[in-house]
ROVEX-490161 format. One line per 4 residues: number of its first residue (from 1); their letters; for each residue x negated, z negated, y of N, C-alpha, C. Coordinates in steps of 0.001 Angstrom, whole numbers, plus 500000, padded with zeros to 6 digits. Example, Ala and Ser with C-alpha at 12.3 -4.5 7.8 and 13.67 -1.06 7.14 Angstrom:
1) AS) 486810:492200:494310:487700:492200:495500:486800:492200:496700; 487150:492920:497750:486330:492860:498940:487100:492130:500030
% end
This chain:
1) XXXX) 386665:419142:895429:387607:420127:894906:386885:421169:894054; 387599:421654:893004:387367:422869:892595:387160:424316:893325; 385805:424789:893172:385743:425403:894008:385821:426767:893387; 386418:427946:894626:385946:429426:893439:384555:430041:894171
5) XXXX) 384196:431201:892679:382777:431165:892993:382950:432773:893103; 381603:433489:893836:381740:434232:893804:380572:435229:893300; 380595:435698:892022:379166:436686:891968:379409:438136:892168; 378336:438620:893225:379180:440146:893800:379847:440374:893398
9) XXXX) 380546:441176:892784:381850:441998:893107:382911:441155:892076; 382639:440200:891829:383491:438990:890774:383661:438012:891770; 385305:437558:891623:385636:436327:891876:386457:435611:891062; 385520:434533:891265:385955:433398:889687:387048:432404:890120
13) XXXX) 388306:431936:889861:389219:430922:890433:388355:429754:890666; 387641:429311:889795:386866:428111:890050:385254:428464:889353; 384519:427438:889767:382840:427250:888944:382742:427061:887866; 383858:427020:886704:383292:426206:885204:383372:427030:884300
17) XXXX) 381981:427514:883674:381759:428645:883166:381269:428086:882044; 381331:429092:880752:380949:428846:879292:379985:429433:878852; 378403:428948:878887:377458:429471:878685:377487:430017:877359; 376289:431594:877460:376069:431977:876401:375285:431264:875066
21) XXXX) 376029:431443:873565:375112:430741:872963:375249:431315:871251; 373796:431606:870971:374017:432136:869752:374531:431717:868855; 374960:432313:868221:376288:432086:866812:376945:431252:866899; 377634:430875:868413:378423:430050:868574:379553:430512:869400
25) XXXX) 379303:431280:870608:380330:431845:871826:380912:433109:871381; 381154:432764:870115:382012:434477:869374:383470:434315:870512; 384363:435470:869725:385668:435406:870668:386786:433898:870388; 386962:433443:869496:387807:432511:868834:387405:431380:869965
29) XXXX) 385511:430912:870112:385404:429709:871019:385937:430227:872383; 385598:431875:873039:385826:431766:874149:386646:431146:874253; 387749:431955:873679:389669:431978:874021:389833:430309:874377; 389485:429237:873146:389818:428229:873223:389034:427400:874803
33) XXXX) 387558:427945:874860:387547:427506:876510:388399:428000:877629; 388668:429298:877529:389190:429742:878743:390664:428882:878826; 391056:428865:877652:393046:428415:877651:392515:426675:878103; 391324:426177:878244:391018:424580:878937:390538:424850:880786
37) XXXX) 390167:425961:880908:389969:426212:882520:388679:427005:882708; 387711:427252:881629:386646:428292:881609:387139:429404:882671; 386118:429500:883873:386694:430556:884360:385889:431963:884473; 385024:431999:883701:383951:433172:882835:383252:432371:881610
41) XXXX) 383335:432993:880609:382498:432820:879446:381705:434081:878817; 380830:433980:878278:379523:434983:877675:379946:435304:876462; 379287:436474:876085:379180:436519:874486:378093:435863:873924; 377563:435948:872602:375893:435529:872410:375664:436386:872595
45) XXXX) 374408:435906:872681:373021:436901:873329:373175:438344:872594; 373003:439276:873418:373154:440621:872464:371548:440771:872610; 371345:441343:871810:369878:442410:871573:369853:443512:871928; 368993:444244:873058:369159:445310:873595:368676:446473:872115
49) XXXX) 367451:445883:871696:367194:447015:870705:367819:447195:869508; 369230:445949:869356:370061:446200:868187:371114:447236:868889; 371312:447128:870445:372092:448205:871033:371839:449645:870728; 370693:449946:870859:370080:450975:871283:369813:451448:869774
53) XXXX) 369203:450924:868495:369040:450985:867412:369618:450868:866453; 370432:449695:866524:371451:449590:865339:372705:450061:865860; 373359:449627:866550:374542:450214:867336:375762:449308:866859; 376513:449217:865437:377632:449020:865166:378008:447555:864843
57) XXXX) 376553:447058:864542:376621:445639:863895:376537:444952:865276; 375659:445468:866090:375189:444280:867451:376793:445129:867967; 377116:446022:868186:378409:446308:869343:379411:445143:868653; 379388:444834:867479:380288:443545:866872:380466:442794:867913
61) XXXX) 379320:442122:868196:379179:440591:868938:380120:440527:870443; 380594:442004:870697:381422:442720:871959:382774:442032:871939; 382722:442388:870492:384663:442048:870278:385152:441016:871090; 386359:441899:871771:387152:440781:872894:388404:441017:872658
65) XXXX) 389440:440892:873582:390661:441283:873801:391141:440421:875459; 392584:441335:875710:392561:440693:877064:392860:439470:877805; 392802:439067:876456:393135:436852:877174:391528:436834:877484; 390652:437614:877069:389144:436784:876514:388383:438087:878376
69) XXXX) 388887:438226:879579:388451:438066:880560:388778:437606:881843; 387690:437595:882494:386131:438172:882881:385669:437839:881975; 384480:438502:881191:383316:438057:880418:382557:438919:880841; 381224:437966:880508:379719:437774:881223:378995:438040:879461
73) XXXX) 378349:439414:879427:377508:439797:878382:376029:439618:878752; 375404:438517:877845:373898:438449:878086:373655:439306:876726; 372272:439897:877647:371518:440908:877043:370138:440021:876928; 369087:440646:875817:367892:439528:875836:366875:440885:875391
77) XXXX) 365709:441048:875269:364762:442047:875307:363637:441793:876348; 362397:442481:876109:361379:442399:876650:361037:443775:877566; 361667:444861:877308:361678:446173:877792:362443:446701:878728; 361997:446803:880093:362285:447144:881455:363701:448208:881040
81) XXXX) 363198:449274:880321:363651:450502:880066:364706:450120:879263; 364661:449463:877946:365374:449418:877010:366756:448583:877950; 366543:447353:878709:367276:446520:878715:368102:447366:879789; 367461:448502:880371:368139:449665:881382:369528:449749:880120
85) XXXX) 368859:450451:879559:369631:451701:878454:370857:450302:877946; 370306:449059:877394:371535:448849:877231:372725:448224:877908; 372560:447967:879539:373127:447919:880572:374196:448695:879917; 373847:450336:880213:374742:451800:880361:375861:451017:879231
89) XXXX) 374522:450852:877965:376032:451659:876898:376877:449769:876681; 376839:448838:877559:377574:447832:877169:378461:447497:878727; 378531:448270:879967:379000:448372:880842:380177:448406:880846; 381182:449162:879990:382585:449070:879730:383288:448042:878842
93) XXXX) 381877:446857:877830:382875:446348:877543:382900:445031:878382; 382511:444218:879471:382667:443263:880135:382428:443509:881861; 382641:442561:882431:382738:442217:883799:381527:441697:884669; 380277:441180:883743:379359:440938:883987:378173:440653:883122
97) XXXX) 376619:441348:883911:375710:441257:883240:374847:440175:883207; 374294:439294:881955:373331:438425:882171:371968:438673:881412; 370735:438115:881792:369592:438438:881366:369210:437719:880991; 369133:437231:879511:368454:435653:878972:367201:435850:879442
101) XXXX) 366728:435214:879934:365154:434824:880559:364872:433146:880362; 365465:432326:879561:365528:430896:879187:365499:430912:877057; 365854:431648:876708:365815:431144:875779:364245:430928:874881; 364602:429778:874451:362780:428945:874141:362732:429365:872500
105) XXXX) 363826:429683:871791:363416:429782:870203:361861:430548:869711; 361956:430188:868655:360693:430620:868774:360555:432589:868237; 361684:432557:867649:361702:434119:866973:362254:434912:868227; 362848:434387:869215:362909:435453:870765:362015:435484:871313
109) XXXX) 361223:434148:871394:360242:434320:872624:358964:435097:871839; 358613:435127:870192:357745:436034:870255:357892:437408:870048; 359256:437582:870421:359108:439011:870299:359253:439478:872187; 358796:438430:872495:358477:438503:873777:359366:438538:875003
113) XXXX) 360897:438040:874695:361574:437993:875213:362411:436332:875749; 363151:436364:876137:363870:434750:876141:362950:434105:877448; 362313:433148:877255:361864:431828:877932:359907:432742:878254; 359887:433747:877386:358342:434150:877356:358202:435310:878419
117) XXXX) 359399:435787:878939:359362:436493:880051:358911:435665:881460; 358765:434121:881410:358957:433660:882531:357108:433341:882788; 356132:433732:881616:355055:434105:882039:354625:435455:882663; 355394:436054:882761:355315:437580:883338:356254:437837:884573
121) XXXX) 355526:437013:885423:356794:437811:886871:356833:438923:887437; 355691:439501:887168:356121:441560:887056:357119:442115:886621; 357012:441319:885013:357766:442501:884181:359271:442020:884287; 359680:440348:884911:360904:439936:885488:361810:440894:886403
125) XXXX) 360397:441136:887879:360426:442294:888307:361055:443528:888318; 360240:444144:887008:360699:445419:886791:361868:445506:886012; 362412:444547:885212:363690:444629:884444:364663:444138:885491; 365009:443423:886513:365960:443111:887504:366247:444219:887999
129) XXXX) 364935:445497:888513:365208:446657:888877:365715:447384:888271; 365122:447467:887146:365429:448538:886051:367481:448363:885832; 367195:447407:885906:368845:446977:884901:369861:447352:886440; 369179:446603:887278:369868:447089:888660:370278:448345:889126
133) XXXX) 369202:449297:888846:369686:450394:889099:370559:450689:888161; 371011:450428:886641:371621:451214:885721:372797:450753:885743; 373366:449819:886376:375147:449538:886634:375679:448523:888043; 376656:449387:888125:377065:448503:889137:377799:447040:889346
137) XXXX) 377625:446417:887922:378348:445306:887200:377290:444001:888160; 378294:443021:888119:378045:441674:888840:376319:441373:887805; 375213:441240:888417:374197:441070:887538:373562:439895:887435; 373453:438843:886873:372630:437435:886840:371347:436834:885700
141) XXXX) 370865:436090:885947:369667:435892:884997:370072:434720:884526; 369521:433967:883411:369856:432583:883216:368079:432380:882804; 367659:431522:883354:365730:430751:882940:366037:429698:883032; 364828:429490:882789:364232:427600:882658:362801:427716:883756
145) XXXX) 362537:426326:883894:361630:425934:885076:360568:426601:884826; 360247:427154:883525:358914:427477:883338:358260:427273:881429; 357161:427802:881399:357048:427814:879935:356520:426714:879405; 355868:425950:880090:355126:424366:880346:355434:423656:881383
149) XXXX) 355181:422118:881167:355526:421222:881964:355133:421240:883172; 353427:421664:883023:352531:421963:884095:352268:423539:884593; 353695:424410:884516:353723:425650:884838:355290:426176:884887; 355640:425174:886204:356480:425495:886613:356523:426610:887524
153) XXXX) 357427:427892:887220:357469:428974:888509:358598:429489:888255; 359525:428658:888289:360949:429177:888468:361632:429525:889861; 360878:429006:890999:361054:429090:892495:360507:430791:892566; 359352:430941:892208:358892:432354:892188:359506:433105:891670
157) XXXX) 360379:433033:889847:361425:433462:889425:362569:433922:890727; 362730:433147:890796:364199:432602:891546:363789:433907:892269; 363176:434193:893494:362657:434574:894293:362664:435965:894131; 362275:436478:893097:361899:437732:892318:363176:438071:891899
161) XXXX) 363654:437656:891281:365143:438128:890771:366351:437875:892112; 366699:437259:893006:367127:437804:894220:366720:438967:894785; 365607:439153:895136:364564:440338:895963:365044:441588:895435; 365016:441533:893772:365355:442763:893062:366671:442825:892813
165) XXXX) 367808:442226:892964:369101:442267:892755:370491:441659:892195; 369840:440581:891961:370308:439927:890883:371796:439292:892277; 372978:438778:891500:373913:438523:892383:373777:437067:892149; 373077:436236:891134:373235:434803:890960:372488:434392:889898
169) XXXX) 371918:433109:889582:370662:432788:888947:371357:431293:888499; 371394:431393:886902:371742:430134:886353:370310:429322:885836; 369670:428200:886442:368882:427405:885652:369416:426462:885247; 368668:426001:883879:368503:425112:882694:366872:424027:883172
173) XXXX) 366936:422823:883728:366160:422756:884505:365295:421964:883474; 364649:422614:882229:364051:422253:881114:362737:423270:881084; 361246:423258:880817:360172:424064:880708:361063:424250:879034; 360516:425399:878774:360635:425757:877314:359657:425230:876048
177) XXXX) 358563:424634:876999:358164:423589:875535:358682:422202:875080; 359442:422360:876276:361034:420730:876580:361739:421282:875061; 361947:422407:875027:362909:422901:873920:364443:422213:874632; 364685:421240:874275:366444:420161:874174:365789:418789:874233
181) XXXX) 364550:418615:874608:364338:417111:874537:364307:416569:875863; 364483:415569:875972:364130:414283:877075:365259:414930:877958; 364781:414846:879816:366306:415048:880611:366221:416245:881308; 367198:417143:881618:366772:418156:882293:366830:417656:883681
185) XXXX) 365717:417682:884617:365476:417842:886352:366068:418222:886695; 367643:417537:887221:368620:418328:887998:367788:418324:889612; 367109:417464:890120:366151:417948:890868:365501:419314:891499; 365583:419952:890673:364798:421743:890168:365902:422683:890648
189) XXXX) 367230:422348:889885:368212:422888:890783:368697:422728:892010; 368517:421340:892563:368429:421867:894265:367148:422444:895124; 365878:422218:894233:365158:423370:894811:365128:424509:894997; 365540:425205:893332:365942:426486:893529:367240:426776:894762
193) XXXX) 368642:425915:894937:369266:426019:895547:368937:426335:897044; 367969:425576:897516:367270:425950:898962:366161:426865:898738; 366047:427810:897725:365155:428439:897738:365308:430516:897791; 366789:430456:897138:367429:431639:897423:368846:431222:898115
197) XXXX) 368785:432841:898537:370475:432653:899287:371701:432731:898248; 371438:433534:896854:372596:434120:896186:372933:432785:895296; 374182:432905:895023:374644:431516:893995:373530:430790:892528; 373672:429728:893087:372797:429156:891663:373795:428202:891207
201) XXXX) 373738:428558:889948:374948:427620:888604:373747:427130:887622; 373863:425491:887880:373325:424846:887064:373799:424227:885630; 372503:423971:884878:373265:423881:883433:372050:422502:883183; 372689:422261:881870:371922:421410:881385:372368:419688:881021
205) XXXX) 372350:419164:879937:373002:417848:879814:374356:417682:880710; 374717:418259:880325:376627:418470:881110:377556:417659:879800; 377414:416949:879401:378605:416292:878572:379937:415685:878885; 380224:415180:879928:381287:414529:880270:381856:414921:881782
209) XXXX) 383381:415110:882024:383623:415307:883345:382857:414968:884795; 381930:413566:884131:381512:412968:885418:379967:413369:885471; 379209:413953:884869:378212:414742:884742:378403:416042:885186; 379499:416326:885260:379600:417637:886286:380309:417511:887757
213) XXXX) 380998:416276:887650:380773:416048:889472:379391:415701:890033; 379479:414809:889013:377550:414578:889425:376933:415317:889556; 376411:416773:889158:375622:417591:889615:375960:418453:890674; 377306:418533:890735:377323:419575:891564:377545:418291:892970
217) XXXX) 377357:417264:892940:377209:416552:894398:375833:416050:894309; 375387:416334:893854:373360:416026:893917:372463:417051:894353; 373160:418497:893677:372607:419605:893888:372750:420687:894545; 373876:420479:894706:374607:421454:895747:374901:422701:894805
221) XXXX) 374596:423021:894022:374732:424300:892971:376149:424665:893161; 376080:425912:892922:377254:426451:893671:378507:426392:892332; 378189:426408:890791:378815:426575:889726:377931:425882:888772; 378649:425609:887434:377918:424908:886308:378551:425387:885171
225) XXXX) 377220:425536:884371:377541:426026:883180:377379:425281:881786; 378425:424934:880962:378484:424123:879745:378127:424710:878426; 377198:424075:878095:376816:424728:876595:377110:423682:875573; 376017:423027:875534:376353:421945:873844:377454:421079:874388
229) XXXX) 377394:420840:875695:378489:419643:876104:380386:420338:875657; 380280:421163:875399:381346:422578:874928:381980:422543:873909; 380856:422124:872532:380966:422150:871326:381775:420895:870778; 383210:422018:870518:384590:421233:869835:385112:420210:870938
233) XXXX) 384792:420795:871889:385172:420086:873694:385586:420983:874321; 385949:421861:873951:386753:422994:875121:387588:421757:876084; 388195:421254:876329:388910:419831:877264:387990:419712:878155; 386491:419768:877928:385313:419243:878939:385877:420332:880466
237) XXXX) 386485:421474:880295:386609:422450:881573:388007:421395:882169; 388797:421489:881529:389887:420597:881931:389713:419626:882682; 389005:418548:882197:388937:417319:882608:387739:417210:883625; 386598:418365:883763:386217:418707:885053:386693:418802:886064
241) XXXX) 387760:420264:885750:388449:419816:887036:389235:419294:887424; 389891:418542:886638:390410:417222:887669:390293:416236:888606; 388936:416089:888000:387988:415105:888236:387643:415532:889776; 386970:417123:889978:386976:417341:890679:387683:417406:891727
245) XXXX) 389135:417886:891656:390208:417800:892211:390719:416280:892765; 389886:415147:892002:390618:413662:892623:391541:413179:891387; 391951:413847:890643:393029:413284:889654:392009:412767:888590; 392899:412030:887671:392737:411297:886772:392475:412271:885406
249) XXXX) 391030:412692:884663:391074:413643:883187:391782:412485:882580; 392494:414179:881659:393399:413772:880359:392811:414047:879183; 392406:413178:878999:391811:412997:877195:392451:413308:876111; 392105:414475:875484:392861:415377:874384:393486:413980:872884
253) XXXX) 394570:414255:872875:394544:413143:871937:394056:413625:870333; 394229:412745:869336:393795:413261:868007:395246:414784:867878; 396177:414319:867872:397032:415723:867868:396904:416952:868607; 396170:416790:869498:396005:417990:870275:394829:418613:869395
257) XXXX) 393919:417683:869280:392453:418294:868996:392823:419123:867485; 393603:418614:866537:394042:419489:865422:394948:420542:865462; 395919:420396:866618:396220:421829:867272:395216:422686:867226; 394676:422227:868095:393514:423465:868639:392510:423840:867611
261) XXXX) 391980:422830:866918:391305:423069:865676:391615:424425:864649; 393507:424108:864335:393283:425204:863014:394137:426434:864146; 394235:426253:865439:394210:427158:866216:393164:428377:865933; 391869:427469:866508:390525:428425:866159:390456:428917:865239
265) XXXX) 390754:428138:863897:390461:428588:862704:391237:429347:862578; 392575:429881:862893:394032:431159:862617:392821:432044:862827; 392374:431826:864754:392081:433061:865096:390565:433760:864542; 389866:432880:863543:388435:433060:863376:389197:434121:862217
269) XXXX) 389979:433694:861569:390279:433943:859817:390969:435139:860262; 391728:435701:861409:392266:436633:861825:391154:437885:862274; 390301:437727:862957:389458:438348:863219:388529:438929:862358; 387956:438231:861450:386659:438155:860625:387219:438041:859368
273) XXXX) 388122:437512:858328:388580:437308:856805:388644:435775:857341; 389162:435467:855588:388887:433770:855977:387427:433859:855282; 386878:433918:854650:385205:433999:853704:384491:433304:855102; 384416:434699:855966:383510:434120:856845:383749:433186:857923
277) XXXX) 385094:433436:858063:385616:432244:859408:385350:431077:858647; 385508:430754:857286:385591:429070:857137:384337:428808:856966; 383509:429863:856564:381743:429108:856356:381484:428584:858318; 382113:429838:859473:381317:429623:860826:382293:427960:861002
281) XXXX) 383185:427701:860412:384661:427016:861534:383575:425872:860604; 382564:425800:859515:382657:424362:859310:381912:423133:860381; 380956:423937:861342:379844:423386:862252:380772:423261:863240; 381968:424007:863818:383138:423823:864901:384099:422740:864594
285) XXXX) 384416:422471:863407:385417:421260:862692:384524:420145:862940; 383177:420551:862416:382461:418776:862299:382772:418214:864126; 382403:419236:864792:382150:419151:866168:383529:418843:866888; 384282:419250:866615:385818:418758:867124:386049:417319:867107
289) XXXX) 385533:416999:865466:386074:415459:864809:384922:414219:865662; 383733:414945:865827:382792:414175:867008:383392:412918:868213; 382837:411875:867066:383479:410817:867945:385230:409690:867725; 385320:410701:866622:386281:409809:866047:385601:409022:864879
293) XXXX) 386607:408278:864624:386357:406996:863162:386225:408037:861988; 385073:408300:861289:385194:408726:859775:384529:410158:860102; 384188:410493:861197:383993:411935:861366:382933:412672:860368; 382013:411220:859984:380869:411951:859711:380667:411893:857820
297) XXXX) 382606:411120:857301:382803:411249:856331:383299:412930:856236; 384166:413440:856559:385140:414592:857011:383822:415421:857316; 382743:415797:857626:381850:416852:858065:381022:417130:856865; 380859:415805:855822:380712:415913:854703:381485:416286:853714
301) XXXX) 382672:416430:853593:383836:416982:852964:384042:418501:853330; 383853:418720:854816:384329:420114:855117:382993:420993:854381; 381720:420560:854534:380630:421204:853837:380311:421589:852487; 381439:420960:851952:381555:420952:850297:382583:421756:849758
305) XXXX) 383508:421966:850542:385083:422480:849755:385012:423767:850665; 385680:424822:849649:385897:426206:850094:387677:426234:849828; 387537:427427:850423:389184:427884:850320:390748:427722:851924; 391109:428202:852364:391790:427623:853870:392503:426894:853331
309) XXXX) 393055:426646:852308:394357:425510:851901:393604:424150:851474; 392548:424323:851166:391725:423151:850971:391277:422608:852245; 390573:423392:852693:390298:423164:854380:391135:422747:855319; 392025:423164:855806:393470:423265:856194:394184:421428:855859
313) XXXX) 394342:421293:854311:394367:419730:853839:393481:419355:854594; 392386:418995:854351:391746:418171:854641:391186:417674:856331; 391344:418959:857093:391618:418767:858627:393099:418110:858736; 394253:418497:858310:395542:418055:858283:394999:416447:857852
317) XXXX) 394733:415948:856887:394588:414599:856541:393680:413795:857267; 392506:413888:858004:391447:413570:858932:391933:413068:860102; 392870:414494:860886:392999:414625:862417:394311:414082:862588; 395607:414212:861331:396906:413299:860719:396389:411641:860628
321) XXXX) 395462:411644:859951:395093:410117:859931:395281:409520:860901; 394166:409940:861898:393935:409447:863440:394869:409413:864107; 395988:410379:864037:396575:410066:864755:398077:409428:864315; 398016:408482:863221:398905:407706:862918:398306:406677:862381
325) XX) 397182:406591:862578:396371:405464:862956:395612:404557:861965; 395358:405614:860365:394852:404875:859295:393395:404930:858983
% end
């Protein structure tokens, strides 16, 4: 069964949560996960020192409204203090705090933050505290096993960020010189699982409904979190839990998926202009059409033509095709 989860002072109807992900988990994708069964989704990663420094451009990445909670704001930074300060001033706009401590890119981790914190279990330490003391918001970390294959200390992680406060710990059971390659060790997550008491939500190669019964009956993980398996799959929460539940997933047909398609796109072009919604909606369109006949004609078309009435055609003629069968 679908289970609900609980991170202190949050309770989630069920485990299937929408991981944070840069320039991708704006408000337009939440909405469309949550209206499939998402029962918390993230913003992208905010930057504490664009909080604290820039102010108006990073408070952007905030924008919500009230279909779009609970949301879970990850913060990313290397500074005990700083990542304090921007606790305070991002406390009113969501329901919960997360601490990227996983991300492997290479322009986060050298500015010493992301996946490069997980060589420093002090300064893990002192920012769990730091941030701990500065709100009383549900607080969680998201890491990876470690920064190398042969330097795994995510158990010590784990360990450290319970001790200091944390209400729940999502691993990605990938070292960060893995980057996205080969398989993530769902293995790692039932270690960590017997290794703290507070909830662990595992992530990682989650693509299909039955990849998330599968983990969560291998690992015991208390919740799971979907990232690439997500992309132009909002249905993946749906058909989780059914699955879970014993019933039979319902597979979005080609008409639904173009519903929802220039759905997103209303609400991107509503939010933002159309200029910029149709340059972000063209990597979300290719990703929708993923897996149908011709998709990877249509991802080449959407990359070429500007304008929503052009766009608009040509999703209408693609996702119309399919589903009258030419």
């Amino acid at each position: 069964m679908v289970q609900p989860l609980v991170i202190g002072s949050l309770r989630l109807p069920n485990n299937l949560l929408l991981a944070p992900m840069a320039g991708i988990t704006n408000l337009p994708m939440r909405l469309m996960a949550r209206e499939c069964g998402a029962s918390l989704a993230f913003t992208e990663m905010v930057s504490v020192n664009g909080l604290v420094r820039d102010g108006k451009k990073t408070f952007g990445l905030l924008a919500s409204t009230p279909a779009d909670r609970p949301l879970g704001i990850q913060l990313f930074g290397d500074d005990p203090v700083l990542l304090a300060e921007g606790a305070r001033l991002v406390e009113g706009y969501g329901d919960l705090l997360d601490i990227n401590m996983g991300c492997p890119v290479r322009k986060v981790v050298n500015s010493g933050a992301g996946s490069a914190l997980l060589r420093e279990p002090g300064k893990v330490a002192a920012i769990v505290r730091e941030v701990r003391r500065a709100t009383p918001l549900p607080l969680t970390v998201k890491i990876r096993t470690g920064w190398g294959a042969d330097s795994d200390n995510f158990l010590e992680i784990g360990r450290i960020a319970a001790a200091e406060g944390c209400d729940a710990i999502t691993l990605h059971p990938r070292s960060r010189s893995q980057m996205f390659e080969g398989h993530a060790d769902w293995e790692k997550i039932t270690a960590l699982k017997e290794a703290v008491t507070i909830p662990v939500i595992g992530s990682g190669d989650l693509f299909t409904a039955a990849d998330v019964a599968r983990m969560i009956g291998e690992t015991g993980c208390d919740g799971i979190m979907l990232a690439r398996g997500a992309l132009g799959n909002p249905w993946l929460f749906r058909e989780a839990a059914a699955l879970l539940n014993g019933e039979e997933p319902v597979i979005p047909t080609p008409a639904e998926r173009l519903a929802v398609a220039l759905r997103h796109m209303d609400i991107f072009i509503e939010l933002t202009g159309e200029r910029v919604a149709l340059r972000e909606m063209r990597k979300h369109l290719s990703w929708y059409a993923r897996g149908l006949a011709g998709a990877a004609q249509f991802r080449d078309q959407i990359n070429r033509i500007t304008g929503k009435a052009a766009v608009v055609a040509a999703v209408e003629d693609f996702f119309g095709g399919t589903v009258h069968g030419r």
